[in-house]
C-alpha positions in Angstrom: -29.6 -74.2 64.4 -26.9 -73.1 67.3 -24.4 -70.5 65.4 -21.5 -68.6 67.5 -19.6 -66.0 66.2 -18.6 -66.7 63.0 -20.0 -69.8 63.0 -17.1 -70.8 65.8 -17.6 -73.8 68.6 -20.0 -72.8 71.1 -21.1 -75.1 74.1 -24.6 -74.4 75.7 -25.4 -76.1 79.2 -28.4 -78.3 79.3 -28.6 -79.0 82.7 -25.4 -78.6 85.2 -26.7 -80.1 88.9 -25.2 -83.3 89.9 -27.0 -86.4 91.6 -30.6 -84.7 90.8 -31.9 -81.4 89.8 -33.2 -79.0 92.0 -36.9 -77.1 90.9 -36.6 -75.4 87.6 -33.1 -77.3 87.0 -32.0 -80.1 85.1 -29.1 -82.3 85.6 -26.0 -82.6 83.4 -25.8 -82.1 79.9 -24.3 -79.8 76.9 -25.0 -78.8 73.1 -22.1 -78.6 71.4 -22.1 -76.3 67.8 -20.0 -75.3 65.6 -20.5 -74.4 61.2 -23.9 -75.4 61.5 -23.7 -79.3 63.4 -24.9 -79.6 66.7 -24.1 -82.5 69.1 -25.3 -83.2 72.6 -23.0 -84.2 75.0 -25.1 -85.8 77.9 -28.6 -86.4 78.5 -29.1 -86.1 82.0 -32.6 -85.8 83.2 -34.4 -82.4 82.1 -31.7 -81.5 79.0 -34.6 -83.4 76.7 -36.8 -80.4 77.5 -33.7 -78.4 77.6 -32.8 -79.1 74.5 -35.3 -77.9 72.5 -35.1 -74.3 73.5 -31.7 -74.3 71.2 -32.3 -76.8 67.9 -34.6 -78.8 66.5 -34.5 -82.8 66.5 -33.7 -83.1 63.4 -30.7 -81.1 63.6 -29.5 -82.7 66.1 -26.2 -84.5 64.1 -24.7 -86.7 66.9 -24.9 -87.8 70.9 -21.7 -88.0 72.9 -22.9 -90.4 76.5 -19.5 -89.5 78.9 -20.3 -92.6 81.3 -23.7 -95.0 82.7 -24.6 -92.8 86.1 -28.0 -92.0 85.5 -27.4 -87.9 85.8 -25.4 -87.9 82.5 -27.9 -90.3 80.2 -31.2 -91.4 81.4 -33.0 -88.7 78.8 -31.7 -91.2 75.8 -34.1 -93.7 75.7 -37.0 -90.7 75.9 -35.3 -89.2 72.9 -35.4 -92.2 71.2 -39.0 -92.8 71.4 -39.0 -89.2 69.6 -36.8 -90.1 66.9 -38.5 -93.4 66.6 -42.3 -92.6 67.0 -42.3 -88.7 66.5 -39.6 -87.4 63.9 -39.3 -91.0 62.4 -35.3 -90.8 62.3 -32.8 -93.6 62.0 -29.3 -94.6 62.2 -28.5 -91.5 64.8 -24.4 -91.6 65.9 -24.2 -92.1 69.4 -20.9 -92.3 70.7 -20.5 -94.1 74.6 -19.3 -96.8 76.8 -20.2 -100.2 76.5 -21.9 -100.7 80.3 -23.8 -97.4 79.0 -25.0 -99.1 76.2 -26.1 -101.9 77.9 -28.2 -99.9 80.6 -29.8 -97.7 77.5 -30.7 -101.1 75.6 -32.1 -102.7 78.9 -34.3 -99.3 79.3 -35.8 -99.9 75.8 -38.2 -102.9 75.0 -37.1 -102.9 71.1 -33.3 -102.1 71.0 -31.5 -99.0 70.5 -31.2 -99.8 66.6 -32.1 -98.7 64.1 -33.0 -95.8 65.6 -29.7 -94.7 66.8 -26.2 -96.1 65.8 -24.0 -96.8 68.5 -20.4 -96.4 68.4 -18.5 -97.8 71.8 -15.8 -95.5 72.9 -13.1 -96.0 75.4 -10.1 -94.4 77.1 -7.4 -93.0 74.2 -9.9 -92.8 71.1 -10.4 -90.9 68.9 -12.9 -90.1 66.4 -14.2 -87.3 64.0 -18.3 -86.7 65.1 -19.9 -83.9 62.9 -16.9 -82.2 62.0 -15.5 -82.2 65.3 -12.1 -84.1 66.7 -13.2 -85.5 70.0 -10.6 -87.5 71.7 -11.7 -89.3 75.2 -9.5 -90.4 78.4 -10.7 -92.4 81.2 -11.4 -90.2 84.7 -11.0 -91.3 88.0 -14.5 -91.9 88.9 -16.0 -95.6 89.6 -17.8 -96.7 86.8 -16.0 -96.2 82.8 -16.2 -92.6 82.7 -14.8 -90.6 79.6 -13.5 -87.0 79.6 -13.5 -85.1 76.2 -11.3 -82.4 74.2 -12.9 -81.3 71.9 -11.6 -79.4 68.7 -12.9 -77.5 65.8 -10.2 -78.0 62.7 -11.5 -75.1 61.2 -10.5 -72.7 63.3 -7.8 -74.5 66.0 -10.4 -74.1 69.0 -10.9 -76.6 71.2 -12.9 -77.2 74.5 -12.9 -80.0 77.3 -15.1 -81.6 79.3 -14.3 -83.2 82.6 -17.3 -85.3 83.2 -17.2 -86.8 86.4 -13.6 -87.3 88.2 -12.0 -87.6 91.4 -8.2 -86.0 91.7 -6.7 -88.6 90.4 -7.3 -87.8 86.8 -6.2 -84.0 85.1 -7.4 -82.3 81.7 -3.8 -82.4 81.4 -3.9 -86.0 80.2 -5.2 -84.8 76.8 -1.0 -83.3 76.1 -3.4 -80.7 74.2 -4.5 -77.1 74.5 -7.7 -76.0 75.8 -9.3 -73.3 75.1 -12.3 -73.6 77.5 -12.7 -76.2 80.1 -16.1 -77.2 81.3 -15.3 -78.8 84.5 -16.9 -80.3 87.3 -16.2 -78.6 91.0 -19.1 -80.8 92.8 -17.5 -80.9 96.6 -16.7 -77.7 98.8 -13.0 -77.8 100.1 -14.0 -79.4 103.4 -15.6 -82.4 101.8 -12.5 -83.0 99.6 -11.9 -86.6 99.8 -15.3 -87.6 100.6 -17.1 -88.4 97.0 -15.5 -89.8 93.9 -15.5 -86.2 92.7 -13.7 -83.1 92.9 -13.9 -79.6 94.4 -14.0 -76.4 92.8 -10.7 -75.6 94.2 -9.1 -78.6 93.0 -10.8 -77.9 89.1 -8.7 -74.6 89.9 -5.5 -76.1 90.4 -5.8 -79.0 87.9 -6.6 -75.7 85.3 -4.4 -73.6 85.8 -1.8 -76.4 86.5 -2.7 -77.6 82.8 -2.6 -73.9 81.0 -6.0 -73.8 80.1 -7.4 -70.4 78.5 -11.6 -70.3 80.5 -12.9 -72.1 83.2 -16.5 -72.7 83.7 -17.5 -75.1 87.1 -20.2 -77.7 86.5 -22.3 -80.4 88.3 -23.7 -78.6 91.2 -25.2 -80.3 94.2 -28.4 -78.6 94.1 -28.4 -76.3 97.4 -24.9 -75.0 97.2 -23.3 -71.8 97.4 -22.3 -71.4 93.9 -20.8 -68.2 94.2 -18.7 -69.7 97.2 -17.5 -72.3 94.7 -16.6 -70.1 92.5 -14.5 -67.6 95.1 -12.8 -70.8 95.9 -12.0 -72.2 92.2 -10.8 -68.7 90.7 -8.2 -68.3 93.8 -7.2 -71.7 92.6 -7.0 -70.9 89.1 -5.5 -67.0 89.3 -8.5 -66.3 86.9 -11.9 -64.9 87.2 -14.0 -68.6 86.6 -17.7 -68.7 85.1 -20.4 -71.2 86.7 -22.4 -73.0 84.3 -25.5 -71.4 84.0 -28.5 -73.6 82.5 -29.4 -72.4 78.6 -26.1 -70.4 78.8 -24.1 -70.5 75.8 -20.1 -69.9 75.8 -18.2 -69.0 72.6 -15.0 -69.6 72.0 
């Protein structure tokens, strides 16, 4: 079981490195926890492995999928072979697109069900997952790709989660705090413009722009300077900025 502080939402990075993972790495995905419930946000290639340095698989209570490129979700049909065959579970929330769905179905022979329960989300909802209030809102990016706040009623925290984006979408579009933004900063300055993503100096700008509390950079081309990125996104921001660091776990 993942605990923070208290008990408190906590977000642990499964894999951060975008397009593939480098030796040793893993590509993108999170464990969210708070009071005891545990949800994985993600499951990019590697975070299966990942995952179970942090919670079992039966505690795992729910699966957030933020969009169908194969980085974010291509570990889902592995995992359910372990629910199905290993630690015989069944009816397993998982909350994601509908073109994601479709993908993860055509990847199984059987069907996702009964083994996991899917619930299609899209941009504006809303829905209550383990205790949490996750609301989503559609990024700029080319295929349906959902952003996430995040928010623990307990306590009033809350945490977002960019996925993937270009510019033309802001964690300002959730008219919400945020306590901790997990963003992605995948393009140096120079190549601004040049992938349906953004830079590390533009997550600065759209963070600090938005009045966010902590900003930790995501999806890293394998290969980069990642303390360069982050020189560039805390000028941005007028902050010192964390890099997500693989089995890393932020508090809030």
């Amino acid at each position: 079981m993942v605990t923070s502080p208290a008990d408190g939402l906590a977000i642990t990075v499964l894999g951060c490195s975008g397009t593939y993972a480098p030796p040793d790495g893993a590509c993108t995905g999170y464990l969210v926890a708070a009071h005891g419930r545990s949800i994985w946000v993600d499951t990019g290639p590697g975070t299966l492995a990942n995952i179970q340095r942090h919670v079992d698989f039966a505690a795992i209570d729910a699966i957030v999928i933020s969009h169908c490129h194969p980085d974010h979700w291509t570990d889902l049909p592995v995992l359910r072979n372990v629910f199905k065959y290993v630690v015989h579970r069944a009816g397993v929330p998982v909350y994601g697109t509908a073109e994601t769905r479709a993908m993860a179905e055509a990847a199984t022979h059987d069907g996702l069900a009964p083994t996991f329960d899917w619930h299609v989300i899209s941009d504006g909802a809303a829905a209550e997952i383990a205790g949490l209030r996750f609301t989503f809102s559609r990024t700029d990016h080319p295929v349906e790709t959902l952003a996430m706040r995040i928010e623990d009623p307990a306590s009033g925290q809350s945490l977002a989660y960019s996925a993937d984006t270009g510019p033309g979408w802001s964690v300002a579009s959730f008219d919400a705090p945020v306590d901790l933004f997990v963003c992605e900063a995948t393009l140096t300055t120079a190549e601004e413009g040049l992938a349906p993503h953004i830079s590390a100096r533009q997550a600065g700008t759209m963070a600090a722009a938005a009045g966010v509390g902590r900003l930790v950079i995501t999806h890293h081309w394998p290969g980069g300077d990642v303390e360069a990125q982050r020189t560039a996104a805390a000028e941005a921001f007028g902050a010192p900025v964390e890099i997500a660091i693989i089995n890393e776990r932020y508090h809030l």
